[in-house]
C-alpha positions in Angstrom: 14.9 -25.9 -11.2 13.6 -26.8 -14.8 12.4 -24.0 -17.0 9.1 -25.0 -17.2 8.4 -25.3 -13.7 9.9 -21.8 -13.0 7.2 -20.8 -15.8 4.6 -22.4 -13.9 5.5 -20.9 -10.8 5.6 -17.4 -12.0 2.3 -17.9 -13.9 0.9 -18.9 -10.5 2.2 -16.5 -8.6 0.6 -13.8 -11.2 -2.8 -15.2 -10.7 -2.8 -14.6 -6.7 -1.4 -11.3 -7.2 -4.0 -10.6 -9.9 -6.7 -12.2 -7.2 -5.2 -10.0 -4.6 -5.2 -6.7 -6.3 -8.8 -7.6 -7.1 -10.8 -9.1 -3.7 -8.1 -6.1 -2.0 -9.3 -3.3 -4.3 -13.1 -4.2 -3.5 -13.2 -4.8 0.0 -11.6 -1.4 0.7 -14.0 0.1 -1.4 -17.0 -2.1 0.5 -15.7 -0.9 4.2 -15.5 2.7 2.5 -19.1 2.4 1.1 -20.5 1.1 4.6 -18.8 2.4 7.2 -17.9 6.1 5.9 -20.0 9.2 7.5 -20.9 10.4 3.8 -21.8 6.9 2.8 -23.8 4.4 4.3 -22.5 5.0 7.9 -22.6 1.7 9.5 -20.9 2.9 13.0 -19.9 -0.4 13.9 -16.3 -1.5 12.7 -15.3 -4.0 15.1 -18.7 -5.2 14.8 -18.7 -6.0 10.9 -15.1 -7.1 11.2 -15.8 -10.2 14.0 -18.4 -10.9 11.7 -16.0 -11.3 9.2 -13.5 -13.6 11.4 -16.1 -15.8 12.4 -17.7 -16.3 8.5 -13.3 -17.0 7.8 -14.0 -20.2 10.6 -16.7 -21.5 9.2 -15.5 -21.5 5.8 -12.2 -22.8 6.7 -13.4 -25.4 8.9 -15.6 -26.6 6.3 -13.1 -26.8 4.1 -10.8 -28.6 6.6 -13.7 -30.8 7.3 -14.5 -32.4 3.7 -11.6 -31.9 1.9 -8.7 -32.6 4.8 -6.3 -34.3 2.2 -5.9 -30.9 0.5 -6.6 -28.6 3.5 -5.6 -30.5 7.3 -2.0 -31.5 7.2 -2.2 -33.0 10.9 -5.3 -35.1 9.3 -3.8 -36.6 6.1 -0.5 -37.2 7.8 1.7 -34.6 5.6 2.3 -32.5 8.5 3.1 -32.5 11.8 0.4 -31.6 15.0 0.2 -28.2 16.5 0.6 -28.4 20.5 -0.6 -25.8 22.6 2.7 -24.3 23.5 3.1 -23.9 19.6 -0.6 -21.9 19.6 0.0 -20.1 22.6 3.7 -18.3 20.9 2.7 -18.6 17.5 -0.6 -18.2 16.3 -2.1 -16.1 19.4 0.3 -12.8 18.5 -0.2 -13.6 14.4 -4.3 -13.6 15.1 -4.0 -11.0 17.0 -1.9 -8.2 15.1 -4.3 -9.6 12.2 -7.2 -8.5 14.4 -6.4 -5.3 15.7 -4.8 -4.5 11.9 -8.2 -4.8 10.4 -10.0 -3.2 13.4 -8.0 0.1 13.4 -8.0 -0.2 9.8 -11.4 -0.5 9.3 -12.6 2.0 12.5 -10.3 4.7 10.2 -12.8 4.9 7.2 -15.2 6.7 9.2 -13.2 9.6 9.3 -10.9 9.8 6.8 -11.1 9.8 2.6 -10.6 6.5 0.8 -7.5 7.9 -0.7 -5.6 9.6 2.1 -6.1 6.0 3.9 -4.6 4.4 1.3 -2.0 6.4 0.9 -1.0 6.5 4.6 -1.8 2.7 4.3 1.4 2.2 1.3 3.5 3.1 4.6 3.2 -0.6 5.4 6.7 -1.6 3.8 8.0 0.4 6.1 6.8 -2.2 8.8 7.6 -4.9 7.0 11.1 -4.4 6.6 11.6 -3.2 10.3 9.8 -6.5 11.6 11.5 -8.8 8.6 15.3 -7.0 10.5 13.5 -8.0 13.9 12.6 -11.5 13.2 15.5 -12.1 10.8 13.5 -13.0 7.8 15.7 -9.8 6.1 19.5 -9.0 7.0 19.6 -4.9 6.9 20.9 -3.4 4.4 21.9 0.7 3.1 19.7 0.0 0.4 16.5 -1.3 2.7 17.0 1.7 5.0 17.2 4.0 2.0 13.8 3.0 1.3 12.2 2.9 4.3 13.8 6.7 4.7 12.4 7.6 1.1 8.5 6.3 2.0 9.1 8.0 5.8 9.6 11.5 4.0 6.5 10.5 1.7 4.2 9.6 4.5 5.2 13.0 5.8 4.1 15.1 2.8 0.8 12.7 2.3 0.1 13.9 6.0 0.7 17.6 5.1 -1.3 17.7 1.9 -4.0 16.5 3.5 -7.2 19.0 3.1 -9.8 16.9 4.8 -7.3 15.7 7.9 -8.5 13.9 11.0 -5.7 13.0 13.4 -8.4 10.0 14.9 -8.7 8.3 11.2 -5.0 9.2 10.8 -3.4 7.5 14.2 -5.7 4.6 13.4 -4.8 3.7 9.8 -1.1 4.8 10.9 -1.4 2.0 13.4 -3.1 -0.3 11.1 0.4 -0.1 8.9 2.2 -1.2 12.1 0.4 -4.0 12.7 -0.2 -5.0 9.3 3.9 -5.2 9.0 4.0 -7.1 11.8 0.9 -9.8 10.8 2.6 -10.1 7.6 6.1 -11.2 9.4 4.4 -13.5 12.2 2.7 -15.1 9.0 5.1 -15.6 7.1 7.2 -17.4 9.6 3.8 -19.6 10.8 3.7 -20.7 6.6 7.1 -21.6 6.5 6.5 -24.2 10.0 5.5 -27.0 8.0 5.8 -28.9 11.5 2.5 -27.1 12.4 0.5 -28.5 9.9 -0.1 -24.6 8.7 1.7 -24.9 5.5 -1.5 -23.3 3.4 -3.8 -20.1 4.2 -6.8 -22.3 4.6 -5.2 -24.2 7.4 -3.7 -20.9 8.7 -6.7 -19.0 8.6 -8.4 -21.7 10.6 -6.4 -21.6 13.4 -6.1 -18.0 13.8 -9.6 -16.9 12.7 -10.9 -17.9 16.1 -9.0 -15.7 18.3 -9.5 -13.1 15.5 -13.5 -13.2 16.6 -13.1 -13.4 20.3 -11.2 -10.4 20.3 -13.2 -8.3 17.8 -16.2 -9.2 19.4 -14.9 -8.4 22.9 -13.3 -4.8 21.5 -16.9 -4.3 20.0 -18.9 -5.0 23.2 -16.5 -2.4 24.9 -16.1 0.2 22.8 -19.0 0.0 20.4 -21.7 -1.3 23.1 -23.3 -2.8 19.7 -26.5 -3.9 21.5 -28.0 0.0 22.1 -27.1 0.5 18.5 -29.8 -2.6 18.0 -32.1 -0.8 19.8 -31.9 2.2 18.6 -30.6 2.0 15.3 -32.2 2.6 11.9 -30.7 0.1 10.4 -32.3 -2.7 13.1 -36.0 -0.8 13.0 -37.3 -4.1 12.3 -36.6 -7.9 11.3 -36.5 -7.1 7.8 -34.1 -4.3 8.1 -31.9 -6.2 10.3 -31.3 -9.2 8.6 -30.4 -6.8 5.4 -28.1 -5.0 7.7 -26.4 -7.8 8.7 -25.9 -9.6 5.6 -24.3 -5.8 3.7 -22.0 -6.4 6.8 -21.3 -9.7 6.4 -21.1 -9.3 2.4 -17.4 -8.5 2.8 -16.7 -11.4 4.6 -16.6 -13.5 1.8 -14.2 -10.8 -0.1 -12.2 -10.7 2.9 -11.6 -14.3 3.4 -10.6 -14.3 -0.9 -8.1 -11.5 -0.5 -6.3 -13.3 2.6 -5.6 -16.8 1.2 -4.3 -15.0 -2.4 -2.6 -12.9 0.3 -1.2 -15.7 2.9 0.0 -17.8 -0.8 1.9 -14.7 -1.7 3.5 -14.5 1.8 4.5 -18.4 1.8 5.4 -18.2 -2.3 7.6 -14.8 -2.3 7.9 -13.5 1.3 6.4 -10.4 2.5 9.1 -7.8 1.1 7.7 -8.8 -2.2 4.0 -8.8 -1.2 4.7 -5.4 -0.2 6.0 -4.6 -3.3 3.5 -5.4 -5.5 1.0 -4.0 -3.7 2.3 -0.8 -5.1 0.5 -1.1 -8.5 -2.6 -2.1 -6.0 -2.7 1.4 -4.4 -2.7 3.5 -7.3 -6.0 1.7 -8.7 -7.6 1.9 -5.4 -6.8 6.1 -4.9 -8.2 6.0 -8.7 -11.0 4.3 -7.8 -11.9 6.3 -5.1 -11.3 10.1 -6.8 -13.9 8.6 -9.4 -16.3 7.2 -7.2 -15.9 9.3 -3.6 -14.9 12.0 -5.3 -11.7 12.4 -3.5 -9.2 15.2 -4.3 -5.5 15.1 -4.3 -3.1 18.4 -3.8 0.1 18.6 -5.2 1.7 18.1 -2.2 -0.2 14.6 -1.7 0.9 13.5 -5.3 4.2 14.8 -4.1 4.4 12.6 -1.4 2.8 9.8 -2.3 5.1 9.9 -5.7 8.0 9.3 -2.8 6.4 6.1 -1.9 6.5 4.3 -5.2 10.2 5.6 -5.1 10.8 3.9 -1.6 
């Protein structure tokens, strides 16, 4: 490959990881500012995040509508057509892991600090490289199991530093990690299937962002029964109030769909071991971010162990 065009490529890869570390950085504050107890305490996770999955399909589809030469492979003849086989044993787990990821993830920062999430969060790597062994997209090596031993043990020091612990916020955003390795593996592979027509986030994003809202919306209506909180709620005490509610919780929508096509380029560009990676850098700016604006306080024993996960 020429020089130059290995320039270009790096420089372009920078940019999404630059965009990434941004739209990432400020959605995570966002959920933490609206859905945390000592914030603006907007109960409804599962809620705010369908909302989120269906704003993705409409932005996507859009986009797949006008501009299909760029966007719809199976339109402008670049690609091949997905069948429903394909949809049923491809995109259906990748949507979703994706869903239930940012569900559990989201659900967590009611009851746990900004900064302990995140740290528990930079676990993820773990995942990856346990589902990249499972679906083959990494062969195993001492080194890889080294790491994943190394973060383990820091995981395990973040949990016991902990002042302000909650096992429910901690088994969700432990969970979260687990399914975010796994979305990250099942995505990677559906990027790489040019024969799907899914060979960019937009088109990807289209295709799974649908199940992504029937499931959120159908966890919401059972768990969250989101109509009493309608009725009841301050923040639906009248039209006015309502519609304000709904577009702060929509608001990140927009952020969210940013951060997941700088995130799905990174996956198709460099594979997720690298995403993971780099996300490193990502994690100490957002526990920054959140001792100066939460407040949030770290023992030594949390610095301790999350010092283990940038070794890992």
């Amino acid at each position: 490959m020429p020089k130059k065009r290995i320039a270009q490529n790096v420089a372009s890869n920078f940019s999404y990881i630059l965009a990434w570390y941004f739209f990432s950085t400020a959605l995570s504050i966002y959920n933490k500012n609206l859905m945390g107890k000592d914030n603006w305490n907007f109960n409804l996770p599962l809620f705010v995040s369908s909302i989120h999955a269906g704003l993705h399909f409409v932005i996507t589809a859009c986009l797949m509508h006008f501009w299909p030469d760029v966007f719809d492979a199976t339109r402008s003849g670049k690609g091949g057509r997905i069948t429903l086989h394909s949809y049923v044993t491809q995109v259906v787990p990748c949507a979703v892991a994706a869903a239930l990821e940012i569900c559990m993830a989201n659900a967590s920062l009611m009851y746990i600090t900004l900064s302990f999430y995140t740290m528990i969060k930079s676990s993820t790597p773990i995942w990856v490289l346990l589902f990249a062994f499972i679906f083959r997209l990494e062969k195993p090596r001492l080194s890889l199991i080294l790491i994943i031993g190394v973060i383990v043990v820091g995981v395990v020091l973040t949990v016991a530093g902990e002042t302000q612990f909650d096992m429910t916020g901690f088994v969700l955003v432990l969970l979260a990690a687990v399914m975010s390795g796994l979305r990250w593996s099942l995505t990677q592979m559906l990027l790489q299937k040019d024969q799907l027509g899914m060979d960019n986030p937009v088109a990807t994003l289209y295709y799974i962002s649908p199940i992504m809202f029937i499931l959120m919306s159908i966890l919401s209506l059972v768990i969250e029964d989101p109509f009493v909180q309608f009725s009841s709620s301050a923040f639906f005490q009248d039209f006015r109030t309502g519609a304000l509610t709904l577009v702060m919780a929509g608001g990140g929508g927009f952020l969210a769909f940013a951060m997941t096509v700088a995130e799905f380029k990174l996956i198709k560009n460099t594979g997720t071991v690298t995403l993971s990676v780099a996300g490193i850098s990502k994690e100490i700016v957002v526990i920054s971010l959140s001792m100066l604006i939460f407040g949030d306080r770290l023992t030594f024993v949390n610095l301790l162990g999350y010092v283990s996960h940038l070794f890992g």
